[in-house]
N, C-alpha and C positions, 0 to 999 in steps of 0.2 A: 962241664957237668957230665955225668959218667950215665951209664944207660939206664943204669939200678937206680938213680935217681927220680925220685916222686913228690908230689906234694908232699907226705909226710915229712920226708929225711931232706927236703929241699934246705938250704943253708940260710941260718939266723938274719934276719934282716927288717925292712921298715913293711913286709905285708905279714908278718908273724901273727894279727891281730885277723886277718881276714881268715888265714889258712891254718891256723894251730889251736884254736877257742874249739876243744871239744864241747864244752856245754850247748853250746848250742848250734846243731848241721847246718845253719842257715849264712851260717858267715864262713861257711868253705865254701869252697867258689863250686862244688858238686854240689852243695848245698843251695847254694842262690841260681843255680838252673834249673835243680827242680823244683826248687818252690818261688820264686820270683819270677824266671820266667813263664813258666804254666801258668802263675797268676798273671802278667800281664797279656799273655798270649787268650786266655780267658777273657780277659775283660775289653781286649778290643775286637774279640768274636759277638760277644754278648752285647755289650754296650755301645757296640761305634758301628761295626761294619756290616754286618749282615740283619737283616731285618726280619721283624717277629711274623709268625704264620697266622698271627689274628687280623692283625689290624694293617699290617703290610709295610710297616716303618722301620726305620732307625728310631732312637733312644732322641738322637737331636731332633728327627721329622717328627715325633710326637710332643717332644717339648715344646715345638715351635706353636705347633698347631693348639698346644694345649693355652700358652702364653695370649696366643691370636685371640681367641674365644675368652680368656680371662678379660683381654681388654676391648671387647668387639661391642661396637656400639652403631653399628650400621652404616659410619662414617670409614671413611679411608684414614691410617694411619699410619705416619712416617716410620719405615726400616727399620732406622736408626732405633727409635722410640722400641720396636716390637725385639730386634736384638737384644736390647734392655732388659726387657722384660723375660724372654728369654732365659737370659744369665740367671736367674732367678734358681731356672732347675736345672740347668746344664753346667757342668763344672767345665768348661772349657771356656777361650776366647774367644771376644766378637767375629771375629775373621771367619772360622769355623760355622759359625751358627749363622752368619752372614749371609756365604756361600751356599751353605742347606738353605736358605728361604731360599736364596733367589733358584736356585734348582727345582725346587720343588714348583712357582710361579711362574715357572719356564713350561711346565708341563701343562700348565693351562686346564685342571681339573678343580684342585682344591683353594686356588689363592687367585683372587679379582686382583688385576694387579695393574696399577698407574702411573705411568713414568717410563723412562728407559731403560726398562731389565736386559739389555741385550740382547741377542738374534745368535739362537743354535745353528741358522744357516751360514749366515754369512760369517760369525765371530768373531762378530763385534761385543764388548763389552758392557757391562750393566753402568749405570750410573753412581753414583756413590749414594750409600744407604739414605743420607739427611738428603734427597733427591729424588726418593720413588718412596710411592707409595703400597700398602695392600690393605685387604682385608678379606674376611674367609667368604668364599661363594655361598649360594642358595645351596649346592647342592652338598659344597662340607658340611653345614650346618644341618641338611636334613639326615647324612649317613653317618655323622662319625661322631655325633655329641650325646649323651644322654646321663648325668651324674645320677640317675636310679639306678645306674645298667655297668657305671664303670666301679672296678675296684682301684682303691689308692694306694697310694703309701710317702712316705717322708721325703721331702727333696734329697740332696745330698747334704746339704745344712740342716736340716731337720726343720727346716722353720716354713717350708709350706709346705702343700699335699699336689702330688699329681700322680698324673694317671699311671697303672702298669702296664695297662691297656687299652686304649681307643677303643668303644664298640662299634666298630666299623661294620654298617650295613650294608658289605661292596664288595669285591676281589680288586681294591686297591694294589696290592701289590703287583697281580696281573694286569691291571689297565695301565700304570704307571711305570713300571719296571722297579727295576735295583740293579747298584752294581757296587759294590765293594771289597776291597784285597784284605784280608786279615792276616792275620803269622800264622804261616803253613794252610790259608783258606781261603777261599774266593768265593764269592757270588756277582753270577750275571743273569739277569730274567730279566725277557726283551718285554716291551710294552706290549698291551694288544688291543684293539678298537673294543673301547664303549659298547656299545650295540652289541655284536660278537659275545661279548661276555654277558650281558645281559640275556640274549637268547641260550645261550649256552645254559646256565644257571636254570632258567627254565626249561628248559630240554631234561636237565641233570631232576630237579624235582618231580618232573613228568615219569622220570623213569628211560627216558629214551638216550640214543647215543649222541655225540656231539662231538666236534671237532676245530680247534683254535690256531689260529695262525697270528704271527706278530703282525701288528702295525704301528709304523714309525711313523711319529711326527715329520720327517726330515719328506718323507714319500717315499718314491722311488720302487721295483719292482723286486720283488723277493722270492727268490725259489725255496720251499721250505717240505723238500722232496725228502730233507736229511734231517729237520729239526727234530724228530725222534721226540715229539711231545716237552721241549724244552727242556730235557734231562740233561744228565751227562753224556759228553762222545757225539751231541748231535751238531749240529750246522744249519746254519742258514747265508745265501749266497743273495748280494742285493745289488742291484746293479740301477744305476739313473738311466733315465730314458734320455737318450742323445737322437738330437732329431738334423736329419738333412734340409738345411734351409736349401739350398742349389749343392754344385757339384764341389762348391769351392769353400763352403763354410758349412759346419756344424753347432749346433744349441745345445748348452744343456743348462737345464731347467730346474734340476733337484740334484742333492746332496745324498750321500748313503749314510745309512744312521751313524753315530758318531764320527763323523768327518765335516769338514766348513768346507767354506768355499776356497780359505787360501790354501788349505792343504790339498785339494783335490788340483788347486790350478798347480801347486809347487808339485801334485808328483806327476803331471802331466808334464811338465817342462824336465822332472828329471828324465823320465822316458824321453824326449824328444832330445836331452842332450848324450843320450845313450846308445840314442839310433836305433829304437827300437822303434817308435813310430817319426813320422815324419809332418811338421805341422811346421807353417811359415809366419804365427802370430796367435795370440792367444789375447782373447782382450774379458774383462772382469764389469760387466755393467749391470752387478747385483749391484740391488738395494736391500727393501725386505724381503726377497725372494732371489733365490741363486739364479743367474743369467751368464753363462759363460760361451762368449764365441768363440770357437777355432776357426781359425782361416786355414788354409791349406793348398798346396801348392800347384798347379795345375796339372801335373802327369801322378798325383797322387789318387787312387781311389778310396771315396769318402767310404765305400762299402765296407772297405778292406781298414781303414782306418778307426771306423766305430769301434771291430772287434777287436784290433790291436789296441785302441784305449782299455777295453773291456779286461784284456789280456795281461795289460803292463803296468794301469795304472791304477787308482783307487777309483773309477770308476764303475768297477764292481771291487768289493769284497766280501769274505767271510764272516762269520759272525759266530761263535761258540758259546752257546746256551750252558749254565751252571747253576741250576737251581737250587740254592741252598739256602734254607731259612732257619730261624731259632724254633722249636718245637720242645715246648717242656725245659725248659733252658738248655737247650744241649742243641748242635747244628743239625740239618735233618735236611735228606736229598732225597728231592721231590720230581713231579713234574707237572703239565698243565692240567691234566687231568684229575690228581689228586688232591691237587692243589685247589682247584676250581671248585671240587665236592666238598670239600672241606669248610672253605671260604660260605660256599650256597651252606649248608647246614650251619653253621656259625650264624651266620643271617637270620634263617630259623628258627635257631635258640633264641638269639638274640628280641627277636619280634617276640619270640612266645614269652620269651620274659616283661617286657614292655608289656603285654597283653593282662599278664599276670597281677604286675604291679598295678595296672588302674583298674583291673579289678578290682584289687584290695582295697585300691582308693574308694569305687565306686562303693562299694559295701559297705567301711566304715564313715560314708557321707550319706548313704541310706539307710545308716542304723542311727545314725545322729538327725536325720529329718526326721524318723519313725518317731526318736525319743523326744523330740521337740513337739511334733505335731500331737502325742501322747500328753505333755508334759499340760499344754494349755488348752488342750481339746476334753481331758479328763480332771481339767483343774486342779490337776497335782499341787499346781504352782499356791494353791488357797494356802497350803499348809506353811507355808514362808511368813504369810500376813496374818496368822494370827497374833496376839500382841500377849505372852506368859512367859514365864519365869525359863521355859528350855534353853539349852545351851545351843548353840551353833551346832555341835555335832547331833547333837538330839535332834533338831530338824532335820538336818541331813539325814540321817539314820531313817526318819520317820517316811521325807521323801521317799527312801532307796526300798522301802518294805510296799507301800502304795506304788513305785511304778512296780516292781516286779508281779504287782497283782496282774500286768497286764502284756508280762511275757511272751504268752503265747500267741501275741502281734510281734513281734520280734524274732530276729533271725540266730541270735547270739542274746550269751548273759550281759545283766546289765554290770558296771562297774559301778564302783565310788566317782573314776573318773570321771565315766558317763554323767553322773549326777552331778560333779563341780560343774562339767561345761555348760548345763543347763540354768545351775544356779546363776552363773555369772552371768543372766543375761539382766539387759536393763530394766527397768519397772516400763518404761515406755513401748518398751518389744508386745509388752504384754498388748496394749491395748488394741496395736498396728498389728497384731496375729491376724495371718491370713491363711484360713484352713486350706480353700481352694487354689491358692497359689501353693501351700506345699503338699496337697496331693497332686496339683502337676508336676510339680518338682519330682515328687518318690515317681510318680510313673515315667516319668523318661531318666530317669535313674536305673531303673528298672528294665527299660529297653534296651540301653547302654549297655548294663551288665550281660542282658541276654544274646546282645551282640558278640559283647567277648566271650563270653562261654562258646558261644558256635563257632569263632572266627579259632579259639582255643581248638576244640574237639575237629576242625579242620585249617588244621597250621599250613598243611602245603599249600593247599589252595590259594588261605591268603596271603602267602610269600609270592607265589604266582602272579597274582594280583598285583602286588605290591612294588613286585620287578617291571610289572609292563606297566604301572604309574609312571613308574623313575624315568623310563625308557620315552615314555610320550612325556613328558614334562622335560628331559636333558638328552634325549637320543640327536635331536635335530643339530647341538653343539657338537656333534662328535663325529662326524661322517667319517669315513675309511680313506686314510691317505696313501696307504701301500697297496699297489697292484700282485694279485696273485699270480706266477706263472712258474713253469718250468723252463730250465736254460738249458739250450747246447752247449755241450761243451766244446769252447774253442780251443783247436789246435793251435798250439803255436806255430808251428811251423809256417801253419799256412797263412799268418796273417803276421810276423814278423816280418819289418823293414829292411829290407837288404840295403844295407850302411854301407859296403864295403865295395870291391868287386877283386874279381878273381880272377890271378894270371897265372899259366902255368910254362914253365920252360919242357917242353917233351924232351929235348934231348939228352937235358943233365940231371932230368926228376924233380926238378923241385917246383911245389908251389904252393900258392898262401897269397896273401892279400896284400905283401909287402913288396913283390918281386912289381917290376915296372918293365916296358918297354924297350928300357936303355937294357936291361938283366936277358935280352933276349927272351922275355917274357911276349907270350901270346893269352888276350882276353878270355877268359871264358864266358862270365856271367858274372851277375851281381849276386850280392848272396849278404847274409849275416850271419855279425861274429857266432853265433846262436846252430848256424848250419854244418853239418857234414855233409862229406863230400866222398864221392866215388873215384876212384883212380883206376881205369885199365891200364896196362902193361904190353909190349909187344911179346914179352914170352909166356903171356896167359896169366900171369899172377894178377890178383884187383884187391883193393884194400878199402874200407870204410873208416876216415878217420874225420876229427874233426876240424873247423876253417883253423887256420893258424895264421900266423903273420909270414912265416916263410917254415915248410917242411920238405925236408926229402924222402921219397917215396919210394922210387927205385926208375931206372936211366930207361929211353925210350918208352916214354909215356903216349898209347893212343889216343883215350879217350877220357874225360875229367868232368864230372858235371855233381851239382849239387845232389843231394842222396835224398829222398825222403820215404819214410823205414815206413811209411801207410799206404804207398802207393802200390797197387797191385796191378797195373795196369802197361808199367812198362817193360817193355820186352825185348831181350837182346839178341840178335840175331849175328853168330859168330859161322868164322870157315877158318879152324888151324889144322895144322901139320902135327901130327905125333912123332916127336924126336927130328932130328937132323935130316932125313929121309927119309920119314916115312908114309903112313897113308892120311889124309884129307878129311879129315870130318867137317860134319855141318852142322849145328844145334842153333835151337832156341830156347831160352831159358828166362823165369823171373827170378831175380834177389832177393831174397826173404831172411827173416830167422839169423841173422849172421853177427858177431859182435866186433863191435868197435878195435880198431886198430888190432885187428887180428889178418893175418894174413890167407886169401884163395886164391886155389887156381881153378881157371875153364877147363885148361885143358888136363889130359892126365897123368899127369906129373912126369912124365917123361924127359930128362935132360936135353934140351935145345930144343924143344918143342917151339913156336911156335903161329902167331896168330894171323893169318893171310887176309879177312876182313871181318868187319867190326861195325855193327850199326845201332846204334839206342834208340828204339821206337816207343813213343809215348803211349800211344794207341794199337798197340801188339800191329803194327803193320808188317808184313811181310813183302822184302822188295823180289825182283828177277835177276839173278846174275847171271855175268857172260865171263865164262871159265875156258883161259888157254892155256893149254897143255905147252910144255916143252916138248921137242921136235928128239923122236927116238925111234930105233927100226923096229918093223913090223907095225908102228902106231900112224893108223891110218887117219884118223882124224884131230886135230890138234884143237877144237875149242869145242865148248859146251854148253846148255841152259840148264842153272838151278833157278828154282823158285823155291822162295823159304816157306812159299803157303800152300806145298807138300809136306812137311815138318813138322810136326807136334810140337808144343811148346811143354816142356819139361820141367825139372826140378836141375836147381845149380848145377850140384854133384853130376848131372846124367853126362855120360862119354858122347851123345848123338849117333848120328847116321853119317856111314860113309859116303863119302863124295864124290872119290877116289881115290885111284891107287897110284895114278900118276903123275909126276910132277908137272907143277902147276905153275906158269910162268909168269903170269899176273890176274888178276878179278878183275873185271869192270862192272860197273853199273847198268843193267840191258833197261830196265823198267823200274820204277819206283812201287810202291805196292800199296793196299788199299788197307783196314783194321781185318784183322783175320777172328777178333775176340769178341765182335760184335758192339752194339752200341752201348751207351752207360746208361744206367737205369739212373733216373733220379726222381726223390720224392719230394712232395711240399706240406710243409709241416703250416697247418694252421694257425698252431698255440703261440710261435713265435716269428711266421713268416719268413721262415729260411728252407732255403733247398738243405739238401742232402743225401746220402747215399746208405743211411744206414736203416730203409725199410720203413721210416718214420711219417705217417701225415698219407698223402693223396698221391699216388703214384701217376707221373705226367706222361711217363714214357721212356722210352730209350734216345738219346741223344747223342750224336756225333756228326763230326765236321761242322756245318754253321745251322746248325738249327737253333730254335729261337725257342724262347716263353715268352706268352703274353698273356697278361695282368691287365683286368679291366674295372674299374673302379667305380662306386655307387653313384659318384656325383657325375659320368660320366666320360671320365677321363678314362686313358690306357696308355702303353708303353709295353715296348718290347725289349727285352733284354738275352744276353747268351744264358748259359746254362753252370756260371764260374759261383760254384758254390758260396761265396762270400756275398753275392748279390742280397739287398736286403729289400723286402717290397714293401713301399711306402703308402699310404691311402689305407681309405677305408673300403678292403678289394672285395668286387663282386665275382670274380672270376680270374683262377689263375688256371693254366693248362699252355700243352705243347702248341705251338703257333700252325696251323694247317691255314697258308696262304690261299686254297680253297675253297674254302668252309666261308658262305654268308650268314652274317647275322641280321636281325630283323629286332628291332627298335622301337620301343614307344617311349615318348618322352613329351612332356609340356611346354609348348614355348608358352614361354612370360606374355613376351612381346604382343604375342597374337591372340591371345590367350585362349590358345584353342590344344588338343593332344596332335600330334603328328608321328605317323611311321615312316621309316626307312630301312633299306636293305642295302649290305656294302659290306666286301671284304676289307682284311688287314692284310697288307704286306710287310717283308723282314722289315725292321728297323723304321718303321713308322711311330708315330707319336702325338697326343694330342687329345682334342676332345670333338664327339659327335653327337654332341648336343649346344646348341648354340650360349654361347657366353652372355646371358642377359637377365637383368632382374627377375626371378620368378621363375624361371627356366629351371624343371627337373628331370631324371630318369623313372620313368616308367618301371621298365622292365628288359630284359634282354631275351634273347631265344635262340637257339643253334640250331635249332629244328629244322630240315631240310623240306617240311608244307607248314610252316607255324599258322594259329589259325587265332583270331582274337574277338573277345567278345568283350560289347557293347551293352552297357545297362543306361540305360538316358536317365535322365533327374529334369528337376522345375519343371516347366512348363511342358516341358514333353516329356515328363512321366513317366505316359501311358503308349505312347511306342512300346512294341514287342523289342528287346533285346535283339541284337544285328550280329550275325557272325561272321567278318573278312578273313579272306584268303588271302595271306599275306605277299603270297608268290604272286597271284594274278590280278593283285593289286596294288604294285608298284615294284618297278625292274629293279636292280642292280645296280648301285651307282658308288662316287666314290665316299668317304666318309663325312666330309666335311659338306656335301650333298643338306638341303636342308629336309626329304622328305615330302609325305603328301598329306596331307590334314584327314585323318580319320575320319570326322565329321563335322556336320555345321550345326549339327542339333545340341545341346546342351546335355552332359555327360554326367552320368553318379560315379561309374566304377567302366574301367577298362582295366582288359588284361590278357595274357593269354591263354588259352586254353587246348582242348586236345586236339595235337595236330592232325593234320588231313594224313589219309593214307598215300604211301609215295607212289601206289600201282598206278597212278593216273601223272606221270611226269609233267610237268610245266614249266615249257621255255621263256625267257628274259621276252622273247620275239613273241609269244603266244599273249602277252599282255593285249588286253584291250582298252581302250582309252576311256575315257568316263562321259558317257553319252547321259545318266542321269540328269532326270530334271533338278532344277535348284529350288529346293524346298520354300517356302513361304516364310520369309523370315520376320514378317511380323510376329511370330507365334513364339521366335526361340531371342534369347540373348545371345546372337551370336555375330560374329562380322561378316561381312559378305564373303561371298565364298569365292575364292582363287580363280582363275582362269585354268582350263584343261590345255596342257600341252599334245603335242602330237604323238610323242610317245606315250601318252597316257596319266603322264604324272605332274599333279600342280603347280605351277608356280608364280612366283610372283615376285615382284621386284625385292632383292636380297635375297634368293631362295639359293646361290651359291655363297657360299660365304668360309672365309677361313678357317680352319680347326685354329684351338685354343692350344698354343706348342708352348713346352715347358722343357 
């Protein structure tokens, strides 16, 4: 076929029928895309995939629901049976409509549902329709039915009537979500808690601002920093809460909204066969709720591993909000906000209409008591029983001129109607007429009306109302399953598994993770495939490229270590030669800024330059060298002392400072050096309990070499940990800060046992652990205090009331002891409230030695519910059999 070739001039054959029927565009195949497919692309926007802005459904979710109510008799009704009925007004297969129930029963809002509909967590499947049951809830039946309120129209058979719209008295779509793909269209709108939207709606009527966050069914925590109101372009990031049971296994508890549990275990295992994290068993003991343990290996860190889960696998994802609904039939991109106003005014209407309607009811049932109560109260009715030649409509007639004589008790004209429905009553009504039962009748007829007129002339109000019925009658079924938080972002770098390790041969250049021991390969480090890597050289050239399996780099290789492009903190400390013979410089420099497999030099590009030593310090340390000259005349001294922590730390590019000018026979090592850059600041972020460096949360302090954090916990407990960013702190913490192993704390706490309060005083040293409060039924924390005079006051209760309020000095009322120390009993009297209060001033110092012993008398304890009171030790402080006892080590 030639290029000039087109559907016209295309050659004779068996589609001539499709492609050459000018009469009518629809059978050329230009023809059947624009109108065949525009209409089907049409009709599964409309009808199938994206849900209406009224009522919040699909075409099938309102059939179903329409179907449900047709056949709802307060009884449970087999699937199968309701699919059925279904089919009715859906032109599609059981399958279809099947699947929409059971979705929709899953969500646990609108369909009471009995049997095995399957489990969105774990993913498991539903039972077979002839095996579950539903039926609509209380609360479908109060928001979403009202045949005065709905308009109809023809099935697709013509042969019954359903809705076009639900009068939905709810932001269904928002409490429930959607999600469906149409041709060339999407919609996703995440669910959002009950409650939430309920106060929201009221906030939105009130006039005030409001703000919505999703919440999933599934749980789990959701940062929704980026959801951007559920529009377009926004995000939301959900992450399941992974809990450290000990050092060697981890829990997870919940699922992220659309994912189960086998997908979350299969993409953990792909990670783990990837070598991205490192886990030695994975075991699945969901039921109806997700339960997933990892085990893990003993030199693995669990810290390091939650955010590697976090980072690799579908234990957190993303989630991309697409809010598009049908509006006026055509698709229409929303967001939570407009949506919401929309939904609440919709409501609005909707009540006011309902209002409207039984008004009218009301009126024409009070214009029919009026005419009734008229009809045999004025004896109209005589004119029926007289017994002459008139016609049937001549009585009528006669009636219809005698009531209107007494119009002006009436609200409206009478009708002809009006007068049949009075005619037709029976001869026996007459006699049973009861005036005063239907002036009670008109008068709460009348009440009713005057209700709705006011509840009319103030519609927000009672939508107001009406919202916080709903709320106290179905709030309590809906609690908030998703935790709100914001997430750090994890680096990869820093919590990727080094899968691999790394060798390099210095002499011939090459290295990569394939070269071995037998290749004249020397270890550097573990690393992953994931990592780059630094290369120095002996002539000053350095390269950043990434792991490989084997790369050559260039011959005499110094120094090779993994790269990472966030660290600022490490510092190079060089001494080369410019050119073949010439002068000595010294530099310190950081790496920054540089791109990938591109090639630097230190020094300045000089032919045979160079590099005499070479040292990579983590912590900008700066060591001392001992520099010996070669032996040449007039040069009277042959060795010398640098110190790098003379030297500024610079920018890559910088030449440095001369060292000298003479040659230089070898370096040695005189002294190793100490951080020249100062300590690292780091913060503690409250919102998600992690360290970090970027300014975020409670700044702890500066750290470096082995300084510690210690984390003290409300039940008691504490631990101390280093300062390696990935650490995650567990409890529910009373205190986290830099460790100052000289700082005493001072304690009030309840033993169970004794059931009395007791204080104690006692430092923490590095790497302790445990609890200082005794492990026993009833046994709680008080309070804590770092106050170097803490002072505490005593309020007494029962019997001793009437005691003045006691103020101890906590320093000269019990020494210094160690943690696991049981204390000295506060009091023997009977206590309302302790605690502490404003500490003493420090101008008055008070030694451990300045303690005096407790020479007080012992109160009369008839008076108090207390137990006898302890024996005085010689140093002053109580005790009594078990008053040493072991901390609680974890």
């Amino acid at each position: 076929m030639s290029d000039e070739t087109t559907i016209d001039n295309y050659p004779s054959g068996k589609f001539d029928d499709l492609t050459r029927q000018s009469d009518n565009n629809r059978y050329k195949l230009s023809g059947m895309f624009r109108e065949w497919f525009l209409d089907y692309a049409s009709y599964v926007i409309l009808e199938r995939a994206v849900p209406h802005i009224g009522d919040g459904l699909k075409p099938v979710q309102r059939r179903i629901l329409h179907a449900m109510k047709k056949a709802d008799d307060g009884r449970y009704t087999k699937v199968a049976s309701l699919v059925g009925e279904a089919m009715k007004y859906h032109p599609h297969g059981d399958a279809s409509i099947g699947a929409a129930l059971v979705q929709l029963g899953q969500k646990n809002l609108l369909i009471d549902c009995q049997g095995n509909w399957g489990n969105i967590i774990t993913g498991d499947p539903n039972a077979a329709p002839r095996y579950i049951e539903a039926r609509l809830t209380k609360f479908a039946n109060e928001i979403l039915f009202n045949p005065k309120t709905t308009e109809w129209m023809n099935s697709y058979d013509g042969r019954n009537q359903e809705p076009v719209e639900l009068p939905a008295k709810f932001p269904l779509l928002l409490a429930q979500g959607a999600e469906g793909i149409a041709v060339g269209l999407a919609s996703k709108i995440l669910p959002h808690n009950f409650n939430d939207l309920i106060d929201a709606s009221i906030a939105c009527l009130k006039g005030k601002d409001f703000e919505l966050y999703p919440d999933f069914p599934t749980g789990g925590t959701a940062d929704c920093s980026k959801y951007n109101k559920g529009s377009r372009g926004g995000s939301v990031r959900v992450r399941v809460n992974i809990e450290k049971l000990d050092k060697k296994t981890l829990v997870i508890r919940e699922v992220p909204y659309g994912k189960t549990v086998p997908v979350l275990i299969d993409s953990i295992l792909k990670a783990n066969d990837s070598g991205k994290i490192k886990v030695k068993k994975v075991e699945n003991f969901s039921t109806k709720v997700a339960e997933i343990v990892i085990h893990l290996n003993n030199d693995v860190s669990p810290d390091k591993t939650i955010d590697a889960l976090y980072a690799f696998t579908d234990c957190e994802t993303s989630i991309s909000p697409n809010m598009c609904v049908i509006k006026d039939d055509k698709p229409f991109f929303t967001n939570t906000d407009e949506l919401l106003r929309y939904n609440t005014e919709h409501t609005r209407d909707l009540l006011g209409k309902e209002i409207e309607i039984r008004l009218g009811e009301l009126e024409n049932e009070w214009h029919y008591s009026s005419l009734e109560k008229i009809f045999f109260e004025k004896r109209v009715y005589k004119i029926l029983e007289k017994d002459d030649a008139r016609t049937w409509e001549e009585q009528l007639g006669e009636t219809f001129e005698e009531m209107n004589r007494y119009r002006s008790l009436l609200r409206r004209d009478i009708t002809m109607e009006d007068i049949g429905k009075l005619v037709e009553k029976p001869v026996r009504k007459i006699s049973k007429f009861d005036v005063k039962a239907v002036d009670e009748k008109i008068k709460t007829l009348e009440q009713e009306m005057e209700e709705c007129r006011y509840n009319l002339e103030h519609i927000t109000e009672f939508t107001i109302k009406w919202y916080e019925n709903l709320k106290k009658k179905y709030g309590k079924d809906h609690p908030r399953m998703t935790r709100i938080a914001n997430f750090e972002n994890i680096e990869v770098s820093r919590v990727r598994t080094a899968n691999a390790k790394l060798y390099v041969n210095k002499s011939e250049g090459f290295i990569g993770t394939g070269l071995k021991k037998e290749d004249n390969g020397e270890y550097v480090c573990d690393c992953s495939d994931m990592d780059e890597i630094i290369v120095f050289m002996k002539n000053g050239k350095y390269i950043i490229t990434k792991v490989q399996e084997k790369a050559f780099i260039g011959k005499n290789i110094i120094y090779a270590a993994v790269f990472n492009r966030n660290d600022t903190r490490t510092i190079y400390n060089a001494v080369y030669r410019d050119g073949k013979a010439g002068t000595a410089y010294a530099k310190r420099f950081a790496v920054g800024g540089i791109t990938r497999d591109k090639e630097y030099d230190l020094t300045q590009g000089t032919p045979d330059s160079s590099v005499l030593w070479f040292t990579a310090n983590p912590n900008g340390e700066a060591e001392t060298l001992k520099v010996y000259f070669k032996a040449k005349a007039k040069l009277k001294k042959l060795s010398d002392e640098f110190d790098f922590a003379s030297l500024a730390i610079k920018g890559r590019a910088a030449m440095g400072n001369i060292l000298t000018k003479n040659q230089i026979s070898r370096i040695v090592l005189k002294s190793k050096g100490t951080s020249t850059i100062g300590g690292k600041s780091i913060w503690f972020d409250q919102d998600i309990n992690r360290l970090n460096e970027d300014s975020r949360g409670k700044l702890l302090g500066e750290f470096s070499d082995d300084d510690r954090i210690l984390a003290i916990c409300k039940d008691g407990t504490f631990y101390t940990t280093n300062y390696d960013l990935s650490n995650r702190y567990q409890g529910d913490l009373l205190i986290v800060e830099k460790l100052d192993v000289n700082r005493t704390f001072t304690v009030i706490y309840f033993d169970g046992e004794a059931g009395s309060f007791y204080i104690k005083r006692f430092g923490i040293d590095k790497n302790q652990h445990g609890s200082f409060i005794p492990d026993k039924a009833g046994s709680y924390l008080v309070a804590v205090s770092e106050d170097e005079r803490p002072r505490i006051e005593i309020v007494f209760g029962g019997k001793n009331s009437g005691r003045a309020p006691e103020i101890i000095d906590a320093k000269t009322f019990i020494g210094k002891k160690l943690f696991t120390a049981k204390g000295k009993r506060a009091t023997n009297y009977i206590v309302d409230t302790i605690g502490f209060t404003d500490p003493a001033p420090a101008s008055d110092p008070v030694t451990d030695s300045d303690i005096a012993p407790d020479t007080s008398p012992v109160p009369d304890t008839s008076l108090m519910d207390a137990p006898e009171p302890d024996t005085v030790s010689e140093t002053g402080d109580t005790e009594a059999p078990g008053d040493e006892w072991e901390g609680t080590l974890f």
